[in-house]
N, C-alpha and C positions, 0 to 999 in steps of 0.2 A: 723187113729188110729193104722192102722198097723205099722209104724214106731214108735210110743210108747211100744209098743208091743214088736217089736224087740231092743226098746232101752235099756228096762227093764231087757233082757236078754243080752245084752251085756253089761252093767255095775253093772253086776250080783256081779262079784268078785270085782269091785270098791266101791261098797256098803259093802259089807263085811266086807272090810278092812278100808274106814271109820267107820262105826260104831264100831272097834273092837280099834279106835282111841279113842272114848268119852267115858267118865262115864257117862252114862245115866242111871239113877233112875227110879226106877216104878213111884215115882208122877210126876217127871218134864214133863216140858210144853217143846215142840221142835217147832221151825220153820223153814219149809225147805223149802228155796227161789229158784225157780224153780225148782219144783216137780218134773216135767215130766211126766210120764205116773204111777206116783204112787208108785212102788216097794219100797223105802229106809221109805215113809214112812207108807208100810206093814209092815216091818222088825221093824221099833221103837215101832210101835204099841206092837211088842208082848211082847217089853221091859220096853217100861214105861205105861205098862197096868192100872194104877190109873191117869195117867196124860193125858194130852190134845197133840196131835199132829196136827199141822197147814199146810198146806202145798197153797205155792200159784205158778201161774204160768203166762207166758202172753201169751199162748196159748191156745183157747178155744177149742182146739181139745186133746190138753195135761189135762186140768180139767174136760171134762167131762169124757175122760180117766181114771182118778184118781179118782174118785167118784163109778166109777162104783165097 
C-alpha cells in the first residue's frame, strides 16, 4: 500500500492538470480505468458531487487502497 500512497502523491500535479482538461459536471458518471491508489478519483468526487464515480483496477492492493 505504501507505493499507492506514494503514487498518489506523485501524480499529484498530473491529476490536477487532467482534470483541469475535462468538463466534468456535478451529475456525470466518470470511469477511471486504473484507479491506483484512489486520488484522481477523490478530486472528481468533489466535482461531480450528484454523479457516480467508478474507478477499476487490476491490482488488488491498488482497490482495497482505493476504498479505503
Amino acid at each position: 500500500m505504501y507505493l499507492g500512497i506514494k503514487m498518489n502523491r506523485g501524480h499529484a500535479s498530473l491529476h490536477k492538470w487532467g482534470i483541469s482538461q475535462m468538463d466534468i459536471k456535478p451529475d456525470d458518471y466518470v470511469l477511471d480505468i486504473g484507479c491506483g491508489g484512489r486520488e484522481w478519483i477523490r478530486r472528481i468526487s468533489h466535482i461531480a458531487t450528484e454523479g457516480k464515480i467508478y474507478g477499476i483496477d487490476h491490482s488488488p492492493v491498488m482497490v482495497t487502497l482505493a476504498k479505503k
